[in-house]
C-alpha positions as CSV (number, residue, x, y, z in Angstrom):
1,X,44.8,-8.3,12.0
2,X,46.2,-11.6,13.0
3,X,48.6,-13.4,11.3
4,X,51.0,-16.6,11.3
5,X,54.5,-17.0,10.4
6,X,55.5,-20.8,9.0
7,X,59.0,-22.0,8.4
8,X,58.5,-23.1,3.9
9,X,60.5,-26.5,3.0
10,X,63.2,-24.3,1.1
11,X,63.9,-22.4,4.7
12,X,62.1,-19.3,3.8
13,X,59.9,-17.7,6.0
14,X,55.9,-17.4,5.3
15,X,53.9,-14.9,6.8
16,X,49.8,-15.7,6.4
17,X,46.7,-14.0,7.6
18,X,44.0,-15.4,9.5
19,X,42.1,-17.0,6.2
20,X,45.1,-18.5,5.3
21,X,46.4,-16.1,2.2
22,X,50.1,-15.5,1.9
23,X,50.9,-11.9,2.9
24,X,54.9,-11.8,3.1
25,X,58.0,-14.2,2.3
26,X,61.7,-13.6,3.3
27,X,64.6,-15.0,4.6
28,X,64.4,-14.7,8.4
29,X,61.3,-15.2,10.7
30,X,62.5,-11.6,12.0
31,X,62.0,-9.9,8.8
32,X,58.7,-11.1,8.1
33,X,57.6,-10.1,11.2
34,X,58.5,-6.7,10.7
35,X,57.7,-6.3,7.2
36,X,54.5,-7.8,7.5
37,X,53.4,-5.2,11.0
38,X,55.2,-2.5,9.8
39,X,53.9,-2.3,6.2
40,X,51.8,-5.4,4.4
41,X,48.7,-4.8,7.3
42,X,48.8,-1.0,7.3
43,X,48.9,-1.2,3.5
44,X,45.7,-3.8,3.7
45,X,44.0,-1.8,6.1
46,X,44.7,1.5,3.5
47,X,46.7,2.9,6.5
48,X,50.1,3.1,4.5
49,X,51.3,6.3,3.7
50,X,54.3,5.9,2.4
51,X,55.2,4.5,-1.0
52,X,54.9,1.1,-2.6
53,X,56.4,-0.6,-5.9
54,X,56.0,-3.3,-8.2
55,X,59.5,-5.4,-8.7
56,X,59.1,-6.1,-12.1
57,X,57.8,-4.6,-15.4
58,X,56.1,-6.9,-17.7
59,X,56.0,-3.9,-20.6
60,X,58.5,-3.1,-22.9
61,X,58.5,1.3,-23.6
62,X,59.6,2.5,-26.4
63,X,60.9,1.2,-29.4
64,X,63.1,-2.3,-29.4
C-alpha cells in the first residue's frame, strides 16, 4: 500500500493512502512514517498481530 505524508497548517504531520483517507497524524514526518508502515497498513491489511486500543471511552460503568 502506498501512501503520502503532508505537512497540516497547525505543523502536524498527515499521513494519507492512495484514495486520499487520513490514516495517521503526529508530530514529526518521522513518526508517521513509522507508525503508519510499521502498524496502520499491517493493521489494514489484517496482518497486525499485536494489540490495538481505543483512546477514549464514551461509556460510563457502573453506577455515578
Amino acid at each position: 500500500m502506498k501512501y503520502t505524508i503532508k505537512e497540516t497548517r497547525y505543523g502536524l504531520f498527515q499521513s494519507y493512502d492512495e484514495d486520499g483517507n487520513p490514516l495517521t497524524m503526529g508530530l514529526t514526518e518521522e513518526a508517521v512514517s513509522f507508525v503508519t508502515t510499521n502498524i496502520r497498513i499491517p493493521v489494514l491489511r489484517g496482518e497486525w498481530d499485536g494489540e490495538t486500543h481505543v483512546a477514549g471511552k464514551a461509556v460510563v460503568d457502573g453506577k455515578l
